[in-house]
Kinemage of the C-alpha trace (Angstrom):
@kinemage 1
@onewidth
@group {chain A} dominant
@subgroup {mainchain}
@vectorlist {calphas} color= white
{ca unk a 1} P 0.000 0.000 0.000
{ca unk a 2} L 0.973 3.310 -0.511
{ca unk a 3} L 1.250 5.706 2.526
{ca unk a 4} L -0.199 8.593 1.218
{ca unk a 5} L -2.818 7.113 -1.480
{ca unk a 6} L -6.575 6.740 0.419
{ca unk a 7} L -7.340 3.235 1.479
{ca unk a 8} L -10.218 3.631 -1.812
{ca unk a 9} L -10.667 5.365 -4.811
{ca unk a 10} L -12.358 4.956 -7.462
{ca unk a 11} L -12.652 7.183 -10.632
{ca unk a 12} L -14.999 7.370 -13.443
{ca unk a 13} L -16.376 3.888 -13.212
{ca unk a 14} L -18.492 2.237 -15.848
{ca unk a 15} L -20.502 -1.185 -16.047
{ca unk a 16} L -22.544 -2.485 -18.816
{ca unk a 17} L -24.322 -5.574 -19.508
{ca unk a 18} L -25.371 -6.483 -22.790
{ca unk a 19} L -28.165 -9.720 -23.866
{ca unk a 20} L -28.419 -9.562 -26.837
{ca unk a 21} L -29.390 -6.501 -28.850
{ca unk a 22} L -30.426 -4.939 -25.334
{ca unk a 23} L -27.633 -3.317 -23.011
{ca unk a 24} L -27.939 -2.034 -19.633
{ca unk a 25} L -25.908 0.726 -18.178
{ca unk a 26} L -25.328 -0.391 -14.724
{ca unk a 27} L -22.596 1.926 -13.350
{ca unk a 28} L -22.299 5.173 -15.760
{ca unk a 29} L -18.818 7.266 -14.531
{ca unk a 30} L -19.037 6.777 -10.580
{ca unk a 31} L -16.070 8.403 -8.904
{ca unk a 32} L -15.494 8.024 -5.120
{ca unk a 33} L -12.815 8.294 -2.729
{ca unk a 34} L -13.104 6.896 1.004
{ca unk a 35} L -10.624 7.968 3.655
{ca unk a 36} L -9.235 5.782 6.721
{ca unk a 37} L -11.818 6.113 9.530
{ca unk a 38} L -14.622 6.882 7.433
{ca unk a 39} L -18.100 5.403 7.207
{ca unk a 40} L -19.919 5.820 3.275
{ca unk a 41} L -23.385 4.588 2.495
{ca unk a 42} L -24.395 3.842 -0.979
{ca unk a 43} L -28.036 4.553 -1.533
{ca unk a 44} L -30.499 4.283 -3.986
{ca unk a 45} L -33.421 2.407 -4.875
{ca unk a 46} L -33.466 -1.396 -6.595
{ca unk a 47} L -31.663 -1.316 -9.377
{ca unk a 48} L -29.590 1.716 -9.445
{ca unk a 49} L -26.586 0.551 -9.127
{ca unk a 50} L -25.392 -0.325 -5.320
{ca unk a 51} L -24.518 -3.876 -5.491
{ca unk a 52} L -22.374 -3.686 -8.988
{ca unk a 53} L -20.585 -0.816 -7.992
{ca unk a 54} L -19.467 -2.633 -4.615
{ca unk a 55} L -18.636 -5.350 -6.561
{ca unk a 56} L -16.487 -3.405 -8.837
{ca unk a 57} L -14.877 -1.825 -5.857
{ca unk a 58} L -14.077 -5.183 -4.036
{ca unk a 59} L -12.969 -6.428 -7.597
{ca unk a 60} L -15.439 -9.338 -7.760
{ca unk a 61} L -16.101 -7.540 -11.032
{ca unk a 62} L -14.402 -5.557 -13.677
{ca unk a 63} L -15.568 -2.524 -14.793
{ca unk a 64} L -15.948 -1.298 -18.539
{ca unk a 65} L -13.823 2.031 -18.031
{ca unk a 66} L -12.431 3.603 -15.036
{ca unk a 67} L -10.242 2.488 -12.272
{ca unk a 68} L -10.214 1.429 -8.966
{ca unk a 69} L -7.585 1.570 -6.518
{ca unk a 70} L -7.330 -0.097 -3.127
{ca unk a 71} L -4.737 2.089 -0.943
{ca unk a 72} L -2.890 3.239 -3.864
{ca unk a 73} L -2.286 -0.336 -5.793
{ca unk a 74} L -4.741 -0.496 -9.330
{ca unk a 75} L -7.050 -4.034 -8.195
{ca unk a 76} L -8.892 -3.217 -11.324
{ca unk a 77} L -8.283 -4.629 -15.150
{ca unk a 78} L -5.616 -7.451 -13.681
{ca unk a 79} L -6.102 -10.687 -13.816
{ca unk a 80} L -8.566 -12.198 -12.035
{ca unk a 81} L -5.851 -14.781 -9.707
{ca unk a 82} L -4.386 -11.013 -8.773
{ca unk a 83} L -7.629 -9.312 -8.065
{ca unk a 84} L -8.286 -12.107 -5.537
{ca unk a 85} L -4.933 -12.218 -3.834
{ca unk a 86} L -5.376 -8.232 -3.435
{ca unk a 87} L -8.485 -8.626 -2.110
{ca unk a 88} L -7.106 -11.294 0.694
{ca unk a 89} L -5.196 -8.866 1.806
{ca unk a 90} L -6.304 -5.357 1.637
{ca unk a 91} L -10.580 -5.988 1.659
{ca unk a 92} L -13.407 -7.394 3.658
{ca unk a 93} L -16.292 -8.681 2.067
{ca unk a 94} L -19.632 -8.703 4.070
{ca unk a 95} L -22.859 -9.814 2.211
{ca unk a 96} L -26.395 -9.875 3.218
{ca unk a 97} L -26.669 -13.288 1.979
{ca unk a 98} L -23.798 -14.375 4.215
{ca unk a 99} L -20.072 -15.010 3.996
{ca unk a 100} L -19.581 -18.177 5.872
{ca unk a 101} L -19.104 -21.601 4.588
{ca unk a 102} L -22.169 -23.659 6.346
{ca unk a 103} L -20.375 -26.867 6.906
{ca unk a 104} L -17.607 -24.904 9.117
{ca unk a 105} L -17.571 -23.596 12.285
{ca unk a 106} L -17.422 -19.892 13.717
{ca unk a 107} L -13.860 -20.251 14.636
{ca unk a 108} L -13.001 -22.315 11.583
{ca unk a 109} L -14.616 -19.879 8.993
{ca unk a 110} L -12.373 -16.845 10.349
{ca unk a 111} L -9.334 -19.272 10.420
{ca unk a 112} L -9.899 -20.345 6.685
{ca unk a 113} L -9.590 -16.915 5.600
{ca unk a 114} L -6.513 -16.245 7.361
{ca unk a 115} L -4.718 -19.279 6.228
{ca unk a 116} L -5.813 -18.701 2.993
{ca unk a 117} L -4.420 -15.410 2.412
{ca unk a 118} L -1.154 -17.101 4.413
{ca unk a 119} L -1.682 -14.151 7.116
{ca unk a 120} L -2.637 -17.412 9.986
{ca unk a 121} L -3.401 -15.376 13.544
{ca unk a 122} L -5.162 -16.871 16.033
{ca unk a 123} L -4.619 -14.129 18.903
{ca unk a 124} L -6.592 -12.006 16.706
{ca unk a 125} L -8.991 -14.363 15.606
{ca unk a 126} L -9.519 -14.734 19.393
{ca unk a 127} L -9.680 -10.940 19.724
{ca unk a 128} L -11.668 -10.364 17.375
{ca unk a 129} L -14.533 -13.104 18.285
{ca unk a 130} L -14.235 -11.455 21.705
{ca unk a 131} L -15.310 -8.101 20.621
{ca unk a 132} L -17.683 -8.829 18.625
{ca unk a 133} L -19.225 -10.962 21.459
{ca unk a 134} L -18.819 -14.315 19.781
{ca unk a 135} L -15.823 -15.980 22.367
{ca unk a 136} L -18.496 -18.187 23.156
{ca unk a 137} L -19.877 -19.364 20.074
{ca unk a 138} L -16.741 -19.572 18.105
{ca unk a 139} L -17.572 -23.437 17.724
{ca unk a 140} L -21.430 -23.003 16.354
{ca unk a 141} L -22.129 -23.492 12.849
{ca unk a 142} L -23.941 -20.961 10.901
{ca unk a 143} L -27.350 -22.390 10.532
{ca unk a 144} L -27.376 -22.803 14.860
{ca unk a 145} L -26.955 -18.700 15.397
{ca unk a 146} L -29.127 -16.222 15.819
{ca unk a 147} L -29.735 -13.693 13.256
{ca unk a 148} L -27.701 -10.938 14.951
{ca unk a 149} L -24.955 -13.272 15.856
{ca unk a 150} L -24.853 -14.587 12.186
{ca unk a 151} L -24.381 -10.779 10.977
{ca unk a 152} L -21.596 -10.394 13.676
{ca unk a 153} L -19.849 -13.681 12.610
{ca unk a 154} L -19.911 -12.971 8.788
{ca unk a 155} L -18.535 -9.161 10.323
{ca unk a 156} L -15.761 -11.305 12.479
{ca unk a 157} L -14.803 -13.163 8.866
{ca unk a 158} L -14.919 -9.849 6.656
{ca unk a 159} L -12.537 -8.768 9.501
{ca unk a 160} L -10.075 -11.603 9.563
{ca unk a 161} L -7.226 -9.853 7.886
{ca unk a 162} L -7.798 -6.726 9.403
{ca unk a 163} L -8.867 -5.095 6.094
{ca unk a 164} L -8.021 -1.758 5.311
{ca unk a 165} L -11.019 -1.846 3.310
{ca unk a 166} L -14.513 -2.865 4.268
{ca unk a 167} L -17.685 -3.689 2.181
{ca unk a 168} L -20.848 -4.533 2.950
{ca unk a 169} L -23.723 -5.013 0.707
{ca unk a 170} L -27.145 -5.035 2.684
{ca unk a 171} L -25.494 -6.392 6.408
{ca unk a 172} L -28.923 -5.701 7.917
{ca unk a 173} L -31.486 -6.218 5.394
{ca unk a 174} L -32.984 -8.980 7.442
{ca unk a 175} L -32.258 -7.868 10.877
{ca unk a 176} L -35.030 -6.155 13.242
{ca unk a 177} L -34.047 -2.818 14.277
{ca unk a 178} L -32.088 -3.752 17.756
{ca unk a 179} L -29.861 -5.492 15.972
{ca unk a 180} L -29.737 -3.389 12.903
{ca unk a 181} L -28.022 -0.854 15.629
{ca unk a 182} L -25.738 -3.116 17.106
{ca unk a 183} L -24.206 -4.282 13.692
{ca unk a 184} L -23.867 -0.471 12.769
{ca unk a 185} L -22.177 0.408 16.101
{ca unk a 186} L -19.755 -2.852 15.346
{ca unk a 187} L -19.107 -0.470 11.809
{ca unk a 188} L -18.749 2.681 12.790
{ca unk a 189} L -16.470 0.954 15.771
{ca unk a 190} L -13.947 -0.104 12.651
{ca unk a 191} L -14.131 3.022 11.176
{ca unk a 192} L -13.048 4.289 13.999
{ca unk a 193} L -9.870 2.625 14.342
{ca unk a 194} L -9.197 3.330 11.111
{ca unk a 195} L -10.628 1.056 8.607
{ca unk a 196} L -12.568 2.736 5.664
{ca unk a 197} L -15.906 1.623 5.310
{ca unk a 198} L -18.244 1.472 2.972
{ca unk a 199} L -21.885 -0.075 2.993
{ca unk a 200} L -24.694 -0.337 0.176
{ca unk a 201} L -28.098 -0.496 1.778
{ca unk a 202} L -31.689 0.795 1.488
{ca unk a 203} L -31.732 1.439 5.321
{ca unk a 204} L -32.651 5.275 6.454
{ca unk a 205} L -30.763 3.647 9.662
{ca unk a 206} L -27.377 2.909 7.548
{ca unk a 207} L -27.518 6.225 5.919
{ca unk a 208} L -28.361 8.166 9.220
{ca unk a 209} L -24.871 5.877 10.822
{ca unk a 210} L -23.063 7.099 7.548
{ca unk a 211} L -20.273 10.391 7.941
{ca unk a 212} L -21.537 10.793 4.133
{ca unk a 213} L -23.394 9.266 1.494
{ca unk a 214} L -23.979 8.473 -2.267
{ca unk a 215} L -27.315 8.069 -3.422
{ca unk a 216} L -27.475 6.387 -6.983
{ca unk a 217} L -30.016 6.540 -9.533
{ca unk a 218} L -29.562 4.632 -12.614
{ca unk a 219} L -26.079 4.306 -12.587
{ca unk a 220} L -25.686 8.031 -11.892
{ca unk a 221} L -24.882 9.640 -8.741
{ca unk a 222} L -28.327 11.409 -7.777
């Protein structure tokens, strides 16, 4: 990483899908830049944009034009082997849908990420369970938590390599509104020491946690 570069930036970012004859403009020239320590909230309703651009940020997906840079290093237009070993090590991943392989435990699921980016820590795996208030489930499998501890345990696995960069599409889309506060105190917590944060979400709660936001609207910043 680069000292002085921002942990994320992205400039003039384009996405188009095409079927056929038909093409839809998904992202049309987003630029963003996120500092260390802050929290960003992509808004917008269905459709407008929010999940492909945090895709294209996280490089789970390559965008037509622009680039996007991940604390100064390009993780767009390489090859896809690169992309991933970039995001091992400089990005957190947390989806709505989950982030946790079912068949492991807790404990197991934050270990596999570690090992596979070769960064293997269990002090802060330990440390990290503990804050999020998971030392005592560490050894529960994903289908036997609770829907607030399941959003804290895909949070404890986004964190595993203590990401400079973390994104989060939807984290509390199906949580009731206690525990849609307590994930967004866990984020603004990591922004706080430093990690740059960014969520996608249609939640006035996210937006309201937010230091800033970008709504979208077909593509377009609104």
């Amino acid at each position: 990483m680069t000292a002085s570069a921002p942990p994320l930036e992205a400039d003039e970012i384009y996405r188009f899908y095409r079927a056929g004859d038909e093409e839809t403009r998904a992202l049309r020239g987003i630029s963003l830049a996120v500092a260390a320590g802050e929290f960003v909230a992509v808004t917008g309703p269905s459709g407008s944009g929010k999940s492909t651009l945090l895709a294209c940020l996280g490089g789970l997906d390559e965008p037509d034009g622009g680039t996007v840079r991940v604390g100064g290093v390009r993780i767009s237009h390489r090859p896809q082997v690169e992309r991933t070993a970039l995001r091992a090590h400089l990005i957190g991943m947390l989806f709505q849908s989950g982030n946790m392989l079912e068949h492991l435990t807790v404990r197991a699921n934050v270990d596999l990420v570690q090992r596979l980016a070769g960064r293997p820590d269990p002090a802060w795996r330990n440390t990290l369970l503990d804050e999020l208030g998971l030392a005592d489930r560490d050894r529960a499998r994903p289908a036997q938590l609770s829907g607030g501890e399941s959003a804290r345990a895909g949070l404890a696995v986004a964190l595993a390599n203590r990401p400079a960069v973390l994104l989060a599409d939807e984290p509390t889309g199906e949580l009731d509104r206690r525990t849609e506060r307590r994930v967004l105190d866990l984020l603004r917590d990591r922004a706080a020491q430093g990690t740059a944060v960014v969520v996608a979400s249609h939640s006035p709660a996210v937006a309201a946690a937010a230091d800033r936001t970008l709504t979208l609207d077909e593509g377009r910043p609104s």
